[in-house]
Phi, psi and omega in degrees: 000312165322305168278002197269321206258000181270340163286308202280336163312311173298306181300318171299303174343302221256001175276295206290331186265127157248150178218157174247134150305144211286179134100149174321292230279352214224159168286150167222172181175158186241146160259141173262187167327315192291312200062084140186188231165136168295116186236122042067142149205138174207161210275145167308304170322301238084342182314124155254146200270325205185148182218145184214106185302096208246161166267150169238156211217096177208028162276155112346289166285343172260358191256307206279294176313312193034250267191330198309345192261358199237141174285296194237177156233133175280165198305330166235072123280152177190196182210147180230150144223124189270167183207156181290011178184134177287166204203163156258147185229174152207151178275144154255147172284093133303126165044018142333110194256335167201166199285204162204179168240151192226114176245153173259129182231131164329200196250319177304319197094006171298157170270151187236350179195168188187114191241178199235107200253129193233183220233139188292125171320280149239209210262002170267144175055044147339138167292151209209111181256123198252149195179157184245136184179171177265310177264133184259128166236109193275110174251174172298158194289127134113006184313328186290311201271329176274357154264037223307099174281132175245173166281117181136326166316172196230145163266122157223146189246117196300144191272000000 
């Protein structure tokens, strides 16, 4: 019993810890008090495209609520989610009151997907956006497409 409940303590420990890796080339960040943080986008030039104060979601129970608790978002608002390692995941609208756009950035910080998400009748047969990344970034609906953000732009999240 002892060891049964000391695996699932190591697996939430190790589902639950996140990290951004060191170095220029990759996203990195600190959360302040507030938990939230600046996030970048910018063109294979370097041009930016577009910038978003995001909350960051690098919990477990804070990656599964995501957005679902917030009435709205202003216009360069979002949520990041981080995760220890890239991966593929999907996103659901669950309780969702508006729509959004949900991009995926590799572990390099390139965007790797970009889905354009509107909001579900209800909470059954969710639509499920799939996509490989370390970070999931949620901004407001059509923000990627009036910046035109592409897959292949680079992210960066200010330290």
């Amino acid at each position: 019993m002892l060891g049964r409940t000391l695996a699932v303590v190591c697996l939430l420990v190790v589902a639950g810890c996140a990290g951004f890796p060191g170095g220029a080339s990759t996203p990195t960040a600190t959360t302040d008090a507030g938990n939230a943080t600046q996030v970048f986008v910018e063109d294979e030039d370097g041009t930016e495209l577009g910038n978003v104060t995001v909350e960051v979601a690098d919990t477990r129970d804070e990656r599964y609520t995501g957005l679902s608790e917030h009435e709205s978002l202003g216009p360069n608002e979002g949520m990041l989610f981080v995760y220890d390692r890239e991966g593929s995941h999907a996103y659901v609208m669950r309780s969702m009151d508006f729509p959004i756009d949900i991009v995926y950035v590799g572990a390099n910080g390139r965007i790797t997907r970009i889905h354009h998400a509107p909001v579900e009748a209800d909470n059954e047969d969710l639509t499920r956006y799939r996509g490989v990344g370390k970070w999931v970034l949620e901004v407001p609906y059509n923000w990627t497409t009036e910046r035109g953000v592409e897959v292949g732009d680079r992210v960066r999240i200010e330290d």
